[in-house]
C-alpha positions in Angstrom: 16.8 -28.7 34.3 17.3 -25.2 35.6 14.6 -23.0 36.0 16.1 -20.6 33.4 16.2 -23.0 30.5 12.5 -24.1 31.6 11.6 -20.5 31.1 12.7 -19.8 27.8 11.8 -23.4 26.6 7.9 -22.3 27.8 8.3 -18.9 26.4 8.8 -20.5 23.2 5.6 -22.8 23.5 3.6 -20.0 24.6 4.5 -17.9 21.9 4.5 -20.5 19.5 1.0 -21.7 20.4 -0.1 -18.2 19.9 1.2 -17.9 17.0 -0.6 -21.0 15.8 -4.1 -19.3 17.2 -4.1 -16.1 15.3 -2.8 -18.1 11.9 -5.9 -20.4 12.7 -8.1 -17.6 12.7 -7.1 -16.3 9.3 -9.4 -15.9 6.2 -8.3 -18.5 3.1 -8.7 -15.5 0.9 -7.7 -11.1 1.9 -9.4 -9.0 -0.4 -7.7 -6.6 -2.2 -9.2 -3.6 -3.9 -7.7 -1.4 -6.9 -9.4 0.9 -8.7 -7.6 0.2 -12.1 -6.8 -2.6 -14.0 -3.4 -4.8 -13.5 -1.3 -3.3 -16.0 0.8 -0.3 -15.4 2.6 1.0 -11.5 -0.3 0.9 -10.0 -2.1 -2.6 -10.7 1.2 -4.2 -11.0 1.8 -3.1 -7.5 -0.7 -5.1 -5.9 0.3 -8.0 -7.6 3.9 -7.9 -6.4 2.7 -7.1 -2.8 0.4 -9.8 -3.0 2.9 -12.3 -3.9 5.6 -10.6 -1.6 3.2 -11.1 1.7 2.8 -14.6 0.9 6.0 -15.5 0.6 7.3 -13.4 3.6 4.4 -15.1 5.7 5.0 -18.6 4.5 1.6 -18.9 3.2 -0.4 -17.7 5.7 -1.6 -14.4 4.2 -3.2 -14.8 0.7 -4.3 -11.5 -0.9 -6.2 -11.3 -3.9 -6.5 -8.5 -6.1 -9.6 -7.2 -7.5 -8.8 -4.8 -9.8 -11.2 -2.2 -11.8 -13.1 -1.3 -9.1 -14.9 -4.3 -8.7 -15.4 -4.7 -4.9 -17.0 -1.2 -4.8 -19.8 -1.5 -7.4 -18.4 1.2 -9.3 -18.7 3.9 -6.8 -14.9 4.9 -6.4 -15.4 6.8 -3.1 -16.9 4.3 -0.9 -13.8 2.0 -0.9 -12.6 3.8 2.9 -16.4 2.8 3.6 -16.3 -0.8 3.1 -12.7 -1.2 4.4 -13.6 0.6 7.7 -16.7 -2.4 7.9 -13.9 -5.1 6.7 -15.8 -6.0 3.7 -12.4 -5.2 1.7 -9.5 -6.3 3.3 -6.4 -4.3 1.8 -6.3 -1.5 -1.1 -3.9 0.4 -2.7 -6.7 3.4 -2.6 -6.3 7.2 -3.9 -6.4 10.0 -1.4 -8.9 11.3 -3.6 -11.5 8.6 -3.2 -10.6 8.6 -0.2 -11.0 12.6 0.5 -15.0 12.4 0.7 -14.5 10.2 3.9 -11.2 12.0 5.6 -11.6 15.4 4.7 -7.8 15.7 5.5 -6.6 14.0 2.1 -8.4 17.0 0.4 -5.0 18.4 1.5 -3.6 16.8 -2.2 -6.3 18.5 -4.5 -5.5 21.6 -3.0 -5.3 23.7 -6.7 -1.6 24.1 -7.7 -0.3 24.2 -4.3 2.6 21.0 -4.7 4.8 21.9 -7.6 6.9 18.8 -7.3 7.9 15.8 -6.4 10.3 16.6 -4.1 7.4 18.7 -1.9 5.4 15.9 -2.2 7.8 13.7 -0.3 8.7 16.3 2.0 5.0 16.3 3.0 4.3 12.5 3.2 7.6 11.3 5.3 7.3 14.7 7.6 4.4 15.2 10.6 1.9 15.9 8.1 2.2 12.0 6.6 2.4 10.7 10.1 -0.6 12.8 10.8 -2.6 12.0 8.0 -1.9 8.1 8.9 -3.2 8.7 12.3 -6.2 10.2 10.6 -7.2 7.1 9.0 -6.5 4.7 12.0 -8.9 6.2 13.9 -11.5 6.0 11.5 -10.3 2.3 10.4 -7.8 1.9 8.4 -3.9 1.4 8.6 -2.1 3.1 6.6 1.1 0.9 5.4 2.8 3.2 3.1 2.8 6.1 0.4 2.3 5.1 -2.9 1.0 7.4 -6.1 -0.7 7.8 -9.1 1.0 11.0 -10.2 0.7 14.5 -10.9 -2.9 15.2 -12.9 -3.0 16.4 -16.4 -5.5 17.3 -18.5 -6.5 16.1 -22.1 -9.4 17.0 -24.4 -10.1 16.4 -28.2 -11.4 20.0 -28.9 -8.5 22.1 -28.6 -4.6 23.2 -27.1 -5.2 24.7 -23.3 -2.4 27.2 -22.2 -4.9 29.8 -20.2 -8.0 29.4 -18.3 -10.0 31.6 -21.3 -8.8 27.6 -23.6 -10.5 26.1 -20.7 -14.5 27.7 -21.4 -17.0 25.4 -22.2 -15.0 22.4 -22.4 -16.9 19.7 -20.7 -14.5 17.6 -18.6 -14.4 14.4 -16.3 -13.7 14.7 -13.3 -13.5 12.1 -10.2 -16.2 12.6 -7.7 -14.9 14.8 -5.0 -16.4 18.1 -5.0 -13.2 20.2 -4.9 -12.5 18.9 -8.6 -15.7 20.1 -9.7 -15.1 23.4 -7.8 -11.5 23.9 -9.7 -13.0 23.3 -12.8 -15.7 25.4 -11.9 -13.4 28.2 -11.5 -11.3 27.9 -14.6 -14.5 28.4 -16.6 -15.1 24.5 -17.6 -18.1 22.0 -17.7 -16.8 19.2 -15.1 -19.1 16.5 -15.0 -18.5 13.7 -12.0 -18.6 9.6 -13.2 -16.7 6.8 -13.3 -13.7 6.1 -15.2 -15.6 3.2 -17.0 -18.4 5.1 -18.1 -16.1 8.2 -18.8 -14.2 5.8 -21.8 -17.1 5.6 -23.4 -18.2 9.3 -23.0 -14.5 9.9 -24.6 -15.4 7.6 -27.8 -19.2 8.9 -28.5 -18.0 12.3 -28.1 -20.2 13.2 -25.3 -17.6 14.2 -22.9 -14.7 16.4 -24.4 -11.7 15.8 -22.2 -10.2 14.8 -18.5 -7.6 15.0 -16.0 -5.2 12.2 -14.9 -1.8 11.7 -14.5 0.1 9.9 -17.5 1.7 7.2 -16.7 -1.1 5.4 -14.6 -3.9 6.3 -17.0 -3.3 8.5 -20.1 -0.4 5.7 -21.4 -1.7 2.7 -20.4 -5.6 3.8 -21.7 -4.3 5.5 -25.3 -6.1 8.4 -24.8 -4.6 9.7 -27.7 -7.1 7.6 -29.5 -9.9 10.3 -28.3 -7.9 13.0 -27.4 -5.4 14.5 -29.3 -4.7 17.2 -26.7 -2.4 17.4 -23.8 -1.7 20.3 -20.9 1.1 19.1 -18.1 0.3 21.6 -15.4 0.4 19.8 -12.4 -2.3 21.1 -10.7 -2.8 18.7 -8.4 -1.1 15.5 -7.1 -2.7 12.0 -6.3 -1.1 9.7 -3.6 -2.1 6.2 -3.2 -2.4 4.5 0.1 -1.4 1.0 0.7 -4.0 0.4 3.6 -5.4 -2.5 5.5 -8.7 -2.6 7.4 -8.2 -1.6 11.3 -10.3 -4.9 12.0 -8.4 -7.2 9.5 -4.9 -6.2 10.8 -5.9 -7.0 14.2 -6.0 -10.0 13.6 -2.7 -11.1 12.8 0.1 -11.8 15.5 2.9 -9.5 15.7 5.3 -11.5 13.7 3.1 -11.1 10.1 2.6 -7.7 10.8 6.1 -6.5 10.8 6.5 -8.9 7.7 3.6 -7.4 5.7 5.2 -4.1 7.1 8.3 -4.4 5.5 6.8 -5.6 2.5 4.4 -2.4 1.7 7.8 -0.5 2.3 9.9 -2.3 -0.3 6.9 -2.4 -2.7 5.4 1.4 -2.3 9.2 2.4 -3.4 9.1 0.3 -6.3 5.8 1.4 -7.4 6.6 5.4 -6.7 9.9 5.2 -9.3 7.3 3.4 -11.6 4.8 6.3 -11.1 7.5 8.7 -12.2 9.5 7.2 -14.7 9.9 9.0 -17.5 8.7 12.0 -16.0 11.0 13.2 -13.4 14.3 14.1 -14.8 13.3 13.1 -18.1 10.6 13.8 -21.0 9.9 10.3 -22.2 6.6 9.9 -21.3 5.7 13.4 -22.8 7.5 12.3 -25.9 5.8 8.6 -25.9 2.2 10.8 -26.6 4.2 12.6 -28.8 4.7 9.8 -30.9 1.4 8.8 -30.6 -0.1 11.7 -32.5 -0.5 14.1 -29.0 -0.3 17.6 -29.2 1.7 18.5 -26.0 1.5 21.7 -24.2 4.4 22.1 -21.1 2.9 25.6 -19.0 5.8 27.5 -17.9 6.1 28.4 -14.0 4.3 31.9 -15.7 1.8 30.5 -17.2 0.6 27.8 -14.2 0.5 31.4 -12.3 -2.3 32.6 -14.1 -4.8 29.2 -13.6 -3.4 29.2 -9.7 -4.8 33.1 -9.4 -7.6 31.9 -10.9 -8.4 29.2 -8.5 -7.3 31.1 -5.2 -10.8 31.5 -4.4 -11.3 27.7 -4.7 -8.1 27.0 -2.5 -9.4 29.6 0.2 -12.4 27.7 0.4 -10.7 24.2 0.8 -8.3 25.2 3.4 -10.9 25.4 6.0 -12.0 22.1 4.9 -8.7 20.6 4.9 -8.1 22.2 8.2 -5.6 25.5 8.2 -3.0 24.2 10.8 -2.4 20.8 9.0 -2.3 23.3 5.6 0.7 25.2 7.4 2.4 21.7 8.4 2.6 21.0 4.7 3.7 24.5 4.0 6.5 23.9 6.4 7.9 21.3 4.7 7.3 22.2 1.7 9.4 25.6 2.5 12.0 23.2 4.0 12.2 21.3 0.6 12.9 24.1 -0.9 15.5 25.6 0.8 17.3 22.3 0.0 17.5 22.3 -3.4 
């Protein structure tokens, strides 16, 4: 046999042995961890990735879903926490509860400052998304793809809001990351920080008046119209989702799964983001499905969103410094570059 052929026929032993180690070394069972239940973009999300990796592994990588929070105990923001340990394996996790642990993400709640989608991509598939990933690596988590929950809008059951004077008083839900509370703050309302499980029931006891979250992920698929008859679309800020995967977890699989599960966050993040904004982008439907549901819908006009961003400059000052003011002029960048393309 020439020396050649014996080569390549021990290359393929070696690497097929390898193989064989790392697969032997993996868990039965990947946790997965999702903040909201399975229906709707983003639950249905992890479902499809789940199955996708399995099949495009043959077998070898299982991922379970847990949805609803329930690998965190209810505390949103210490998902990054317990994926950085390896205690959850994958998520499909929301820059904001994310934001407490890599200040950077704060970048997203910045008050008012993305006014669509198309300077939301611009940001995520420029430097400042490649940057951002880097972010989380080093502090333990690979990032596998941009995903979203959506532009956040608020509701309430006490009255219309088209001016931050509507806003006074209202007491509001708000996720737990300071800037939210700061925001509100600003625009003259009561924001009071809990979880999404205990706001629900706040919404039906009449305890809490109102909240902010982007429709198709949460308004639709919870009827809020049921405790909140109105509706503000204002955009003020925007919430990506990342499809991660503990630094520690993904070293352990061999090179040949990791481009698999690769190219499997990539076909599913696309499908969930045209999910995320059906309806929405190029199209009222989703406005008109609350509508129909007995909503009162108020639409700001570019003049009108002016007035709460003034209001709020103060608040976006502040942040900048935390987000960090040259990674806030990346985004500008491409934001600027975005458009000057339309």
């Amino acid at each position: 046999m020439k020396k050649s052929a014996l080569f390549i026929i021990l290359l393929i032993l070696v690497v097929g042995f390898a193989s064989t180690v790392f697969s032997e070394n993996y868990k039965p069972e990947y946790k997965m961890s999702i903040v909201v239940g399975p229906a709707g973009p983003w639950g249905e999300s992890a479902a499809r990735f789940a199955e996708e990796v399995k099949k495009a592994t043959d077998g070898r990588i299982n991922i379970k879903p847990y949805y609803s929070g329930q690998l965190f105990a209810g505390k949103q923001t210490n998902e990054f926490l317990l994926m950085k340990q390896g205690v959850i394996d994958f998520a499909l996790g929301s820059t904001i509860n994310w934001s407490p642990t890599v200040k950077e993400l704060n970048l997203f709640a910045l008050p008012f400052f993305f006014s669509s989608y198309k300077d939301l991509d611009a940001v995520e598939n420029g430097e400042v998304g490649k940057h951002l990933f880097r972010i989380i690596e080093e502090k333990g988590v690979v990032g596998l793809g941009w995903a979203e929950n959506g532009f956040r809008e608020l509701t309430n059951s006490k009255r219309s809001v088209a001016k931050p004077d509507d806003l006074e008083g209202l007491k509001l839900r708000v996720v737990g990351s300071p800037i939210f509370v700061d925001i509100f703050k600003a625009m003259g309302a009561n924001p009071v920080s809990m979880n999404w499980g205990e706001a629900l029931s706040a919404f039906q006891q009449g305890t809490v008046d109102g909240q902010e979250n982007p429709v198709i992920s949460v308004i639709i698929p919870n009827k809020l119209w049921q405790v909140n008859k109105y509706m503000t679309s204002w955009n003020y800020a925007i919430d990506p989702i990342i499809l991660g995967v503990s630094k520690m977890v993904w070293d352990t699989f061999d090179q040949k799964d990791k481009d698999a599960i690769s190219k499997v966050a990539q076909e599913v993040v696309t499908w969930q983001k045209n999910g995320a904004r059906e309806g929405l982008e190029g199209s009222t439907a989703a406005f008109d499905n609350l509508r129909n549901n007995g909503m009162e819908v108020t639409i700001l006009t570019p003049d009108q969103i002016k007035v709460f961003k003034d209001k709020t400059k103060p608040v976006f000052d502040k942040w900048v410094n935390e987000v960090g003011p040259e990674l806030v002029k990346m985004a500008e960048k491409d934001i600027q570059k975005a458009m000057q393309a339309k």
